[in-house]
VOBA-1610 file (N, C-alpha, C; in pm, whole numbers, padded with zeros to 5 digits, always signed):
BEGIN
Unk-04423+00019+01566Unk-04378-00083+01661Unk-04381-00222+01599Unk-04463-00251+01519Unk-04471-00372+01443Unk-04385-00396+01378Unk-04288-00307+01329Unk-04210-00358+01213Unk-04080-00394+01308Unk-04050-00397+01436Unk-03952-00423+01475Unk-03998-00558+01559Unk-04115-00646+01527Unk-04135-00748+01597Unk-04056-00855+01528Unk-03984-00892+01469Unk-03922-00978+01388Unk-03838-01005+01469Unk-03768-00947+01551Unk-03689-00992+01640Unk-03710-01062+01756Unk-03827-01075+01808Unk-03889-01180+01833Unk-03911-01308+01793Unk-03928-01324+01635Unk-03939-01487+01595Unk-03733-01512+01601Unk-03657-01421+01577Unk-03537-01464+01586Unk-03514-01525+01720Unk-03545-01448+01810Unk-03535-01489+01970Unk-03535-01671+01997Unk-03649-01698+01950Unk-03745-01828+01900Unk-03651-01924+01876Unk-03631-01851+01716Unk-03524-01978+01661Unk-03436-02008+01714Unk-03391-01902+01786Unk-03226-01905+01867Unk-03228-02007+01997Unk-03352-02034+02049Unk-03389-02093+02146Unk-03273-02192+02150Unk-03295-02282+02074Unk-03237-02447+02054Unk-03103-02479+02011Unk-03061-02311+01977Unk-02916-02348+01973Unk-02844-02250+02086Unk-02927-02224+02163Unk-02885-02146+02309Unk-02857-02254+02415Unk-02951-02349+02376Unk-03000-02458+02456Unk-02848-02560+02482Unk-02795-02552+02339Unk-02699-02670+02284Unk-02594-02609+02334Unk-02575-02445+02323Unk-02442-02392+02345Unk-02415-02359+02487Unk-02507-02374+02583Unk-02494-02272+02687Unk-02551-02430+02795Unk-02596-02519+02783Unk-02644-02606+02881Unk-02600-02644+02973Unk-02473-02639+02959Unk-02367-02667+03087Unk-02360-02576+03187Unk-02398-02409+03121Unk-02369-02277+03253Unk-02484-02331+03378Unk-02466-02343+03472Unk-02548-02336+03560Unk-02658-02258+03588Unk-02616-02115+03582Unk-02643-01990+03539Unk-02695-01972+03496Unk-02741-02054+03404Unk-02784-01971+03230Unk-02928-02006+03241Unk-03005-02136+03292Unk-03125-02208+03319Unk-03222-02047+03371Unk-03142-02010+03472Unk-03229-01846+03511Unk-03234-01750+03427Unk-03129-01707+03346Unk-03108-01608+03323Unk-03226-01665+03188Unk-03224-01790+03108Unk-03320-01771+02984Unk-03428-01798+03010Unk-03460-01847+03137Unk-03614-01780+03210Unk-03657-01622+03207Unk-03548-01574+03242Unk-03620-01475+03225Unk-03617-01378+03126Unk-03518-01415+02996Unk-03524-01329+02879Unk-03706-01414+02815Unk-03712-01532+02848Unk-03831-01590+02789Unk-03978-01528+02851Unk-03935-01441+02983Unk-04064-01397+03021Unk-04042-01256+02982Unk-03956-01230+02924Unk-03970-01083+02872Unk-03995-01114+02755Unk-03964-01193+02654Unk-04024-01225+02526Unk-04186-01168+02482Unk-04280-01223+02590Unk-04397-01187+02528Unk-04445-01066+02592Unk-04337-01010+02646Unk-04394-00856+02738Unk-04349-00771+02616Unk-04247-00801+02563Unk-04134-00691+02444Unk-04222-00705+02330Unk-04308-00818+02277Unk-04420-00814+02194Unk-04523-00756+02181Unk-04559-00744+02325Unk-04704-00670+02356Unk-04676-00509+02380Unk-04553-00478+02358Unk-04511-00358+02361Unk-04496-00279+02498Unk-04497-00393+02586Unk-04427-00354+02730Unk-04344-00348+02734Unk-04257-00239+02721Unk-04103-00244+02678Unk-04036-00227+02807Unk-04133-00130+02932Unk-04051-00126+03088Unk-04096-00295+03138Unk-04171-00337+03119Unk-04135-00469+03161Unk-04079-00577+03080Unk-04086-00554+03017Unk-03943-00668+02894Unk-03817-00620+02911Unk-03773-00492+02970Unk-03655-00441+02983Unk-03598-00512+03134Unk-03715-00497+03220Unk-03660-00554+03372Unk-03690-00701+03343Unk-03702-00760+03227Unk-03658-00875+03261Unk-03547-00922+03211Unk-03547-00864+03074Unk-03390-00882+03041Unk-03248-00859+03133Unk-03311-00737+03208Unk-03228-00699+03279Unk-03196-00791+03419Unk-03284-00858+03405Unk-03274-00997+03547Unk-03172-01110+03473Unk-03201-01112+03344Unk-03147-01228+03234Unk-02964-01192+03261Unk-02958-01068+03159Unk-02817-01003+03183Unk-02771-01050+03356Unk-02855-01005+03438Unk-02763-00999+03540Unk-02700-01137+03628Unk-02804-01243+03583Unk-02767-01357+03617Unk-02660-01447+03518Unk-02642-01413+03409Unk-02534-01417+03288Unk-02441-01349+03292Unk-02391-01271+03390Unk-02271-01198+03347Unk-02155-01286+03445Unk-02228-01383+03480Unk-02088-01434+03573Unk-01976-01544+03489Unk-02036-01511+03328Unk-01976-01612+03215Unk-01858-01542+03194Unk-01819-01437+03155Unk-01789-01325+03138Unk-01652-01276+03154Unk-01587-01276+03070Unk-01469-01193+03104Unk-01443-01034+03139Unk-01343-00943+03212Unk-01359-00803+03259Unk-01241-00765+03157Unk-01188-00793+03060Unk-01110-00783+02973Unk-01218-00750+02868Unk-01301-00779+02823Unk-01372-00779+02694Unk-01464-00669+02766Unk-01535-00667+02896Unk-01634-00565+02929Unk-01589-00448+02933Unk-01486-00414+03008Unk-01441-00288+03032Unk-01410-00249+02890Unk-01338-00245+02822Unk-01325-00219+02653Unk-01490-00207+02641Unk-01568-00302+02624Unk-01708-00217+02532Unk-01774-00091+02648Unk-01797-00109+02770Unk-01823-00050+02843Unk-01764+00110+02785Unk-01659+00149+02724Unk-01565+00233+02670Unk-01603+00292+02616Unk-01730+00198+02489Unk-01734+00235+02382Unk-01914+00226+02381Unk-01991+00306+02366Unk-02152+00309+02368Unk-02218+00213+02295Unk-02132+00253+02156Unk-02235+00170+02068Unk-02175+00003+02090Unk-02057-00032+02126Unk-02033-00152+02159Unk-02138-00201+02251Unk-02119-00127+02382Unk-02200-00144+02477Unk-02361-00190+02459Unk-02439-00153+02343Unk-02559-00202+02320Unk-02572-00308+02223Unk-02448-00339+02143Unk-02439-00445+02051Unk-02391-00581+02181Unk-02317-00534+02288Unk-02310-00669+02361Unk-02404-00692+02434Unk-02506-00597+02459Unk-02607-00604+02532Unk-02677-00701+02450Unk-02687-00696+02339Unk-02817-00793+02248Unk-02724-00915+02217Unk-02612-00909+02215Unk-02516-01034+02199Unk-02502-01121+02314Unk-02516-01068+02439Unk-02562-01116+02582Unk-02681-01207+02558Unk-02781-01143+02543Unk-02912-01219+02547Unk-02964-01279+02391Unk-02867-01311+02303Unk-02873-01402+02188Unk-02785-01488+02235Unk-02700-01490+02328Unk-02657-01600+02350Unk-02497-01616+02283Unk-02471-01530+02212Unk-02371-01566+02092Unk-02219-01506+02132Unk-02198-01445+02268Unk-02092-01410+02324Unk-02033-01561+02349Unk-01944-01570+02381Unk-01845-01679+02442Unk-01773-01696+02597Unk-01827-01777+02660Unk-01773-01794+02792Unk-01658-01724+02793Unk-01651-01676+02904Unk-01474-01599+02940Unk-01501-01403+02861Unk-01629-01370+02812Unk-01614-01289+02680Unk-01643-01151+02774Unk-01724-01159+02879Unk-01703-01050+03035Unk-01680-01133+03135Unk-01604-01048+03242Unk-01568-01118+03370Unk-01674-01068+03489Unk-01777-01102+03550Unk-01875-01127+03673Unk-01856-00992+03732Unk-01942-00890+03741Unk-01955-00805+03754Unk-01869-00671+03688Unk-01821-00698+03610Unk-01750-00614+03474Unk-01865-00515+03438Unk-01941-00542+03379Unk-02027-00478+03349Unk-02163-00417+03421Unk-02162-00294+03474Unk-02242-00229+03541Unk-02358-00189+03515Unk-02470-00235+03608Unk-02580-00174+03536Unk-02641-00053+03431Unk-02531+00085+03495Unk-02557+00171+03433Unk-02483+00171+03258Unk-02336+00056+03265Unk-02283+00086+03126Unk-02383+00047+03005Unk-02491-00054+03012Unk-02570-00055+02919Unk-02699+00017+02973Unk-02731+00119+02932Unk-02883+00245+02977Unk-02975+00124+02934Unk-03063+00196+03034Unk-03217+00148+03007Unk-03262+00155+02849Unk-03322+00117+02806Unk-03403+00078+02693Unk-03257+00063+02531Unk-03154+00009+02634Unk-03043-00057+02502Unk-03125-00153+02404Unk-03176-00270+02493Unk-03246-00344+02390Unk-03348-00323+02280Unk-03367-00191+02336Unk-03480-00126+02222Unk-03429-00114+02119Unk-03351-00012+02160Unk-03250+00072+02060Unk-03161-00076+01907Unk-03147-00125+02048Unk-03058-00245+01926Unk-03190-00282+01841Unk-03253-00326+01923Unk-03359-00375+01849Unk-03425-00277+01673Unk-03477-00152+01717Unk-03491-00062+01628Unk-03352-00044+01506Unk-03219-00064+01605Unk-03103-00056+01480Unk-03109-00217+01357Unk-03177-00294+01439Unk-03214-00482+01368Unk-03310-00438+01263Unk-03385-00361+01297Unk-03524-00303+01243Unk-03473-00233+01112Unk-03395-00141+01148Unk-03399-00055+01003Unk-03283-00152+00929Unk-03226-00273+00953Unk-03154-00324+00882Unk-03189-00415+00805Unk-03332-00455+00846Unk-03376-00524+00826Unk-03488-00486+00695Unk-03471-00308+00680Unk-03554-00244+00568Unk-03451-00212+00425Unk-03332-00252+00465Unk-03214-00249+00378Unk-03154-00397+00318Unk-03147-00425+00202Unk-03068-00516+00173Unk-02909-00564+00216Unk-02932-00692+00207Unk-02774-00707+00288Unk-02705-00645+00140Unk-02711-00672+00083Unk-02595-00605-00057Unk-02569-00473-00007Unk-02675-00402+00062Unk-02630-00243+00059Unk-02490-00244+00201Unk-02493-00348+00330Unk-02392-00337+00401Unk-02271-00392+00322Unk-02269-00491+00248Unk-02158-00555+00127Unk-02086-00446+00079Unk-02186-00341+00036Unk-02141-00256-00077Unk-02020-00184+00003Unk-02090-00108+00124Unk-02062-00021+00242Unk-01913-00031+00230Unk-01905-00221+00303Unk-01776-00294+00302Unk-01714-00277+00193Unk-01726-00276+00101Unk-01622-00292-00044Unk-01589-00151-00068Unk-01658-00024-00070Unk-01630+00098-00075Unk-01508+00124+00034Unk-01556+00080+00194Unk-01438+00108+00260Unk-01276+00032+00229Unk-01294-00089+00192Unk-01193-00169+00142Unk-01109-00052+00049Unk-01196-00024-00060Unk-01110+00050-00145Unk-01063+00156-00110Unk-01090+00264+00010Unk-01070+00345+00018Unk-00947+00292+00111Unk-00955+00232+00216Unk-00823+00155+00264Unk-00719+00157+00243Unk-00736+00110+00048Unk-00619+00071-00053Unk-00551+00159-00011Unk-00632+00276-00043Unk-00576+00422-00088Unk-00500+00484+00001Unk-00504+00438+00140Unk-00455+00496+00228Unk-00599+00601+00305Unk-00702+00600+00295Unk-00752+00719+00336Unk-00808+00658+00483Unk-00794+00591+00591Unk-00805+00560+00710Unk-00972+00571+00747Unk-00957+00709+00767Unk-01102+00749+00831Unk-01226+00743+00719Unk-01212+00736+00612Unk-01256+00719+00514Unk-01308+00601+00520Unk-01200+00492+00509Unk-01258+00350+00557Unk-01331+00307+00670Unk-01332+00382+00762Unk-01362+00321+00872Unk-01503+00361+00882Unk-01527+00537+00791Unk-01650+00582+00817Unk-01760+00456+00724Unk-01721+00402+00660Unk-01778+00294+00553Unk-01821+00186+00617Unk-01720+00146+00667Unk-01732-00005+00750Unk-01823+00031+00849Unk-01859+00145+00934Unk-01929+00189+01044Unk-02042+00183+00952Unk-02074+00207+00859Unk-02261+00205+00785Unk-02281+00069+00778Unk-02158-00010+00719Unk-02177-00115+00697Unk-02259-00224+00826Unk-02185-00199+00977Unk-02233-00223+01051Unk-02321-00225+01108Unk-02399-00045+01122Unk-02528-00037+01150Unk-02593-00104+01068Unk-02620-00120+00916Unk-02686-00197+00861Unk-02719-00334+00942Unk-02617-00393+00948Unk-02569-00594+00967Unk-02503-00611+01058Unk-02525-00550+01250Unk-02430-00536+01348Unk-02362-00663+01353Unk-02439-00810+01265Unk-02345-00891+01306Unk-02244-00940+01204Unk-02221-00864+01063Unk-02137-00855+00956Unk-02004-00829+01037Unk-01958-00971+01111Unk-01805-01007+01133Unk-01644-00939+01065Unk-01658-00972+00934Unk-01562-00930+00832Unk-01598-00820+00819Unk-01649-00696+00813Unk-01665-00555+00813Unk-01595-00526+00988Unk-01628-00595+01071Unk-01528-00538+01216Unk-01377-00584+01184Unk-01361-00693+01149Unk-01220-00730+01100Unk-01175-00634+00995Unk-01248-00562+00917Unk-01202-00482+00816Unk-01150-00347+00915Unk-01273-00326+01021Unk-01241-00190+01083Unk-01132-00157+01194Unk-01136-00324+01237Unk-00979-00323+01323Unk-00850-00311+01275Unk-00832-00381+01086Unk-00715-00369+01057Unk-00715-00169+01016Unk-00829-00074+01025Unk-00771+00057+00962Unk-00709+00101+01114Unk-00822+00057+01211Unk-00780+00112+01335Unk-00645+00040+01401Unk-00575-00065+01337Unk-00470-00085+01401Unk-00368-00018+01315Unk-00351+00045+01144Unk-00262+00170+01079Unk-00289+00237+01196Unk-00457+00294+01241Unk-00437+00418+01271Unk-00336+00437+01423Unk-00282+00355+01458Unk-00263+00356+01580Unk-00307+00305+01688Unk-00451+00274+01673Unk-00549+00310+01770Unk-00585+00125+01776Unk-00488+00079+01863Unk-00470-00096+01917Unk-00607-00124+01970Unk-00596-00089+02080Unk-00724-00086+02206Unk-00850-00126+02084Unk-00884+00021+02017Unk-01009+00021+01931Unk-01022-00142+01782Unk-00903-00167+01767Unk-00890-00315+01663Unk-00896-00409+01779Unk-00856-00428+01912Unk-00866-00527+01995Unk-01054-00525+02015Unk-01085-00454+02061Unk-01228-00425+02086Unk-01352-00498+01931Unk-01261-00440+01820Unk-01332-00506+01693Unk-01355-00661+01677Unk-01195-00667+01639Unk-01183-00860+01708Unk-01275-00887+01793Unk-01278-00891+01844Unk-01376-00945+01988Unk-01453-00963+01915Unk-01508-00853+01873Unk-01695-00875+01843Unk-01700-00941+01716Unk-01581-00953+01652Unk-01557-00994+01537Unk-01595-01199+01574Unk-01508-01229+01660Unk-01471-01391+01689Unk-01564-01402+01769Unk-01657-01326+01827Unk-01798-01372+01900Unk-01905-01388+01802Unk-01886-01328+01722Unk-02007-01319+01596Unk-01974-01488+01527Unk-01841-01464+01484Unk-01764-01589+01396Unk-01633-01645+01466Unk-01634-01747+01568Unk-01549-01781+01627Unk-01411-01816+01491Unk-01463-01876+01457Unk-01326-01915+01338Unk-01265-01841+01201Unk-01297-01663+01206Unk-01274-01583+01151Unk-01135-01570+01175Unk-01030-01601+01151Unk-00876-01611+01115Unk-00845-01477+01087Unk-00887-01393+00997Unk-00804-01236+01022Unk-00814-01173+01172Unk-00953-01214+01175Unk-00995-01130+01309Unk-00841-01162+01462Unk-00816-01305+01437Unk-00708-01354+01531Unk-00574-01295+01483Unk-00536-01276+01404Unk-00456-01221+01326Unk-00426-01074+01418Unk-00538-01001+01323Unk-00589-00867+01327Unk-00525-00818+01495Unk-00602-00897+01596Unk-00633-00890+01735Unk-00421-00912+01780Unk-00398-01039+01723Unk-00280-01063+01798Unk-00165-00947+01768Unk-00165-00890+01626Unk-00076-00825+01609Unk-00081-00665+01710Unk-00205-00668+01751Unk-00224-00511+01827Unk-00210-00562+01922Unk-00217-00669+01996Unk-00175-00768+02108Unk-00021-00717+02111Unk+00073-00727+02004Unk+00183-00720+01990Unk+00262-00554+02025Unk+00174-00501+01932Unk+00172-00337+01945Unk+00183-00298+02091Unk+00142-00405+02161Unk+00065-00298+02283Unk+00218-00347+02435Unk+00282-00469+02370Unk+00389-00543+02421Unk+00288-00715+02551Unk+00175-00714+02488Unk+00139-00830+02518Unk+00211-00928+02499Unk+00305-00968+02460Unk+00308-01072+02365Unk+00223-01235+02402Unk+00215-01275+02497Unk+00196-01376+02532Unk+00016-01419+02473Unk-00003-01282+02497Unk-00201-01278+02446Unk-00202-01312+02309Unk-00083-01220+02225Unk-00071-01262+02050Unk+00011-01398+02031Unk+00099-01429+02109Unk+00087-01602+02070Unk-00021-01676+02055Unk-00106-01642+02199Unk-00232-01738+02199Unk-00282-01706+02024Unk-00341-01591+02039Unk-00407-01593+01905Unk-00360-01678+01777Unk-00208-01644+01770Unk-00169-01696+01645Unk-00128-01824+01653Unk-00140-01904+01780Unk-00106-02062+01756Unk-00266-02112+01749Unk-00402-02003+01797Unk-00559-02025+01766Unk-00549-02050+01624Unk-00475-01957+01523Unk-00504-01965+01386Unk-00425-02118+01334Unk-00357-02179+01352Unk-00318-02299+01335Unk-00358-02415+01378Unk-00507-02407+01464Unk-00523-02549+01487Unk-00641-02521+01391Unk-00684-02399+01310Unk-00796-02397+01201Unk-00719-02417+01071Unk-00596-02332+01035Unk-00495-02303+00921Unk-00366-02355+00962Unk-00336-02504+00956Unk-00230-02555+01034Unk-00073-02532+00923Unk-00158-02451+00809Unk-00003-02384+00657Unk-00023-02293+00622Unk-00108-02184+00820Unk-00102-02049+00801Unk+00063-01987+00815Unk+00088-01940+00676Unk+00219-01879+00726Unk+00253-01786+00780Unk+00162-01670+00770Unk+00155-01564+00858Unk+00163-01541+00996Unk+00110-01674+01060Unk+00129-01769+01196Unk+00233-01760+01265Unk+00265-01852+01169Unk+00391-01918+01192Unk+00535-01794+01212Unk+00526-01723+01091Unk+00615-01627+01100Unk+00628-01517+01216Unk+00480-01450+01255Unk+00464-01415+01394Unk+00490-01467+01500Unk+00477-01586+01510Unk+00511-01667+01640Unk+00656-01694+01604Unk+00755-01712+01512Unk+00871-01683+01514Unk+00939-01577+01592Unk+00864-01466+01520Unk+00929-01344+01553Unk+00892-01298+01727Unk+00819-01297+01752Unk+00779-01316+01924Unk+00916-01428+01995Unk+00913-01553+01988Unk+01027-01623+02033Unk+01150-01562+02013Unk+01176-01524+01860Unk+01296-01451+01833Unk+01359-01305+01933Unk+01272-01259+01945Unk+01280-01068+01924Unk+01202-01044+02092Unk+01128-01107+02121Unk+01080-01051+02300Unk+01119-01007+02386Unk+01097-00899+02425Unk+01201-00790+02476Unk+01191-00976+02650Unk+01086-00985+02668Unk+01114-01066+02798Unk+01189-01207+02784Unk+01314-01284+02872Unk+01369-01380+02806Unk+01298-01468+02861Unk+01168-01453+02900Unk+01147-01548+02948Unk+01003-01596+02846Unk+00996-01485+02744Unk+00917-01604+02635Unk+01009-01609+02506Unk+01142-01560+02523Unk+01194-01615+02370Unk+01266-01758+02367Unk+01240-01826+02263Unk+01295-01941+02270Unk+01350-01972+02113Unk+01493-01975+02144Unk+01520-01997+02026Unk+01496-02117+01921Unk+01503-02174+01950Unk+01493-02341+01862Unk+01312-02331+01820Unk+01267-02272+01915Unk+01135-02264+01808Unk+01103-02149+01709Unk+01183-02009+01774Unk+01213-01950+01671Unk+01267-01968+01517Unk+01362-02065+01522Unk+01412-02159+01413Unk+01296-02218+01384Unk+01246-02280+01442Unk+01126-02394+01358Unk+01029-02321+01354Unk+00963-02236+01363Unk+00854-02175+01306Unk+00888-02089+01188Unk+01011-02030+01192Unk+01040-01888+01084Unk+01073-02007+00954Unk+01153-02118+00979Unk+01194-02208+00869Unk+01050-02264+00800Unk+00974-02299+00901Unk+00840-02361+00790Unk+00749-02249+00739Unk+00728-02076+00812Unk+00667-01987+00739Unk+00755-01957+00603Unk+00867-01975+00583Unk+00932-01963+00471Unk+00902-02084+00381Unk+00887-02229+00384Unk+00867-02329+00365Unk+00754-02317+00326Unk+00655-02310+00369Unk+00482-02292+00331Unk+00496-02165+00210Unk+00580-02092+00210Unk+00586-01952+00070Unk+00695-01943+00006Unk+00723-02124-00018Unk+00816-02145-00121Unk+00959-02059-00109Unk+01005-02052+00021Unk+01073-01929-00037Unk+01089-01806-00075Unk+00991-01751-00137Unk+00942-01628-00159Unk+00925-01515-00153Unk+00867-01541-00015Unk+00811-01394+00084Unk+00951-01372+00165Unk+01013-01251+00097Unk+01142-01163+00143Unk+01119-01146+00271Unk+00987-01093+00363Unk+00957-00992+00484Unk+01025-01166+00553Unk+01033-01253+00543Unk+01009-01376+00627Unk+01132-01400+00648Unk+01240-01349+00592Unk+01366-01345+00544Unk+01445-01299+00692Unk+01371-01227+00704Unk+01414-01092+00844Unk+01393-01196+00981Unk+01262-01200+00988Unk+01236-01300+01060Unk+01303-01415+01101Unk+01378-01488+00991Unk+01441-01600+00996Unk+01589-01539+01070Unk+01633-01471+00999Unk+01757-01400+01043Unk+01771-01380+01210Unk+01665-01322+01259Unk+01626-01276+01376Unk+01639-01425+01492Unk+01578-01519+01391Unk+01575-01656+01525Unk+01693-01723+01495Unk+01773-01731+01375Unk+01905-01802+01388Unk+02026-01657+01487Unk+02036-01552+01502Unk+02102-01481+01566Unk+02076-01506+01687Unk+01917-01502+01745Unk+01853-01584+01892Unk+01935-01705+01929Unk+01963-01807+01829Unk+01976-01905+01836Unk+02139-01891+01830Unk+02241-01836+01797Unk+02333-01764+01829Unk+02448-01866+01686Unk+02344-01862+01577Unk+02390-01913+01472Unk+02430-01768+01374Unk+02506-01703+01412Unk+02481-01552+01305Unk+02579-01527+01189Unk+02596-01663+01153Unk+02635-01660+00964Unk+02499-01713+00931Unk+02410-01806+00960Unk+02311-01792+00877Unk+02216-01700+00889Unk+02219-01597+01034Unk+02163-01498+01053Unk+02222-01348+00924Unk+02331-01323+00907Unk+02389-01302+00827Unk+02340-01325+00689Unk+02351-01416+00664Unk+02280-01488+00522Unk+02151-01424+00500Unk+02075-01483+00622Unk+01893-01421+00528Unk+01903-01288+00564Unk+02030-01246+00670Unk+01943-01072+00670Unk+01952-00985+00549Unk+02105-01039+00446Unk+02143-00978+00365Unk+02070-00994+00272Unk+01993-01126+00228Unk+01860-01185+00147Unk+01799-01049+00155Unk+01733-01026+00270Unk+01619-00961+00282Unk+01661-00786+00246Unk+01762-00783+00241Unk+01830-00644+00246Unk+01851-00583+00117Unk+01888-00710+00000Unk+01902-00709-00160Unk+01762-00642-00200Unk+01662-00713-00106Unk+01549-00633-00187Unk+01493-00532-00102Unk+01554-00523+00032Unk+01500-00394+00072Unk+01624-00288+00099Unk+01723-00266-00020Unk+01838-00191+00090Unk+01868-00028+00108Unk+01667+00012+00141Unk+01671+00118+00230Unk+01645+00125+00363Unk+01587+00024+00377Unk+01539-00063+00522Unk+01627-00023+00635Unk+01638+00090+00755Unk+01799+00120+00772Unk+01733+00032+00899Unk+01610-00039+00943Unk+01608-00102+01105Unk+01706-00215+01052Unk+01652-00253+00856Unk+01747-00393+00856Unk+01873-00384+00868Unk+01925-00263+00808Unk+02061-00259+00816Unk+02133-00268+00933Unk+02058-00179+01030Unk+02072-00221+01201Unk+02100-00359+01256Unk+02032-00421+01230Unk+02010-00549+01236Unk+02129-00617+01171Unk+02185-00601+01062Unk+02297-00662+01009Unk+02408-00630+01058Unk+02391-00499+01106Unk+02569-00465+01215Unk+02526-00515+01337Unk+02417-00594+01357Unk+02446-00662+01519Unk+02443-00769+01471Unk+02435-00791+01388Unk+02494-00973+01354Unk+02573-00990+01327Unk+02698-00879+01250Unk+02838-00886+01227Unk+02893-00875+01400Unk+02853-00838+01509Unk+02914-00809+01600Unk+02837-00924+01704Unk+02768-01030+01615Unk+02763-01112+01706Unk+02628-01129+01821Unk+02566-00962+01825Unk+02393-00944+01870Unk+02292-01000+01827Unk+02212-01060+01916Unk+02089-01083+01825Unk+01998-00981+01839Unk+01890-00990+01775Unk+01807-00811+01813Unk+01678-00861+01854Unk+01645-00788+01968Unk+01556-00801+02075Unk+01489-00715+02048Unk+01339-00666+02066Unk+01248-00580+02074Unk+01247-00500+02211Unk+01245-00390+02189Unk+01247-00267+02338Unk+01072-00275+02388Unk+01100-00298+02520Unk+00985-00317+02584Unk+00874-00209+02577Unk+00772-00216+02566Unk+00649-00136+02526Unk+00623-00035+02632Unk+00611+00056+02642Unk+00566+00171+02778Unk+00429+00146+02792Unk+00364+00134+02913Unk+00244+00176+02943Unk+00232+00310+02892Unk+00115+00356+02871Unk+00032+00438+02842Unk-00050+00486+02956
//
């Protein structure tokens, strides 16, 4: 039991920047009353009474909360006990569950233990060994091997639940794999850990995209520009959304033009994929000789590409090309 008291002096330190981040919730004055009177009960190894107080803490804190972010971990178990300890560190973000989202029963009795004991054995491991974890799955990534990576990045985690860039690593396998929902869910915990983690917004908006959000993956990717204001990757996404939205009521052409022109602008030129893109918002824009122009750009170097080629017989005929609306699931 001793070796998992360390999480206690963290509690401590965290005090004063709980204090700084959270002073405004109304809310919050109760709820860190009473994680502070479970503090020296969870020490003394009263764990049923450090649990009912946390559990008074949680329940007066969940009205911060978004039901978008809860229901997703609620989904997922082991999420479910990593937001449980991310709850009462304080380090979630207003809006992050919505006020009664989260049900007593989705985080079980003695979660905080459990997290706690998973802090514990991470804490008997060097961070190099979750690093490593991460870099093994990276490579296996390369390779194409999906589950491979992901099983990596998952050690990596238990090690260092709050190793940010290892969830950003595990959302981009889980957004190859298909599996949106599960990279949206990563993000999260990813930009609660590290609000200004830029893949993670990335990562999140493009399965935003996948899923026919679009409006959720704008937000994200105009988030990455007030941090990376000559992110081109940005820029070019938020092109292509204005350009291509199956709804007309978020495409806009003229900014389609001005975003696809400066993601090309910021990569010199360069980057062919941006080519398409551009094509896409001057046809929007119902300019389709210069739509014409970059599609064929982009076509020289890709001309097996048959969506591009698609794309070039609706610009000879005058179409611009729209994205087909996403099916629920």
């Amino acid at each position: 039991m001793k070796q998992i008291k360390w999480v206690a002096l963290f509690f401590l330190l965290l005090q004063g920047f709980v204090h700084c981040v959270r002073a405004d919730y109304p809310t919050y004055s109760f709820a860190f009353d009473y994680s502070q009177t479970g503090l020296p009960k969870y020490t003394n190894d009263d764990l049923n009474g450090a649990t009912a107080e946390y559990n008074h803490a949680i329940a007066f804190d969940l009205s911060d909360y978004s039901a978008d972010f809860g229901s997703r971990a609620i989904a997922d178990y082991n999420h479910a006990i990593l937001l449980d300890l991310l709850l009462l560190q304080g380090i979630v973000q207003q809006d992050a569950v919505q006020q009664g989202a989260v049900q007593q029963g989705a985080v079980q009795q003695g979660a905080v233990q459990q997290g706690a004991v998973q802090g514990a054995r991470a804490n008997e491991t060097t961070n190099r060994s979750a690093i490593e974890y991460r870099q093994t799955g990276r490579a296996k990534y390369v390779k194409g091997d999906l589950k491979g990576a992901i099983a990596e990045y998952n050690h990596a985690i238990a090690l260092e639940p709050k190793f940010a860039k290892a969830y950003v690593d595990r959302a981009a396998a889980k957004y190859d794999q298909g599996n949106f929902d599960g990279a949206i869910i990563d993000c999260d915990f990813a930009t609660a850990i590290y609000p200004k983690l830029i893949p993670a917004y990335l990562v999140r908006g493009a399965s935003m995209e996948k899923k026919g959000e679009k409006k959720k993956a704008l937000a994200d990717y105009e988030y990455v520009l007030q941090f990376d204001p000559e992110n081109s990757m940005s820029f070019n996404n938020i092109a292509w959304i204005y350009a291509t939205a199956p709804d007309p009521g978020i495409r806009n052409a003229r900014k389609a033009v001005e975003y696809a022109t400066k993601a090309c602008q910021l990569t010199h030129w360069k980057d062919n994929a941006y080519f398409d893109t551009l094509a896409a918002a001057y046809a929007e824009a119902g300019d389709f000789d210069n739509a014409l122009k970059f599609q064929s750009q982009y076509l020289a170097a890709s001309p097996q590409n048959k969506e591009a080629q698609t794309k070039l017989r609706m610009y000879q005929n005058h179409i611009p090309y729209h994205e087909e609306v996403v099916k629920s699931r």
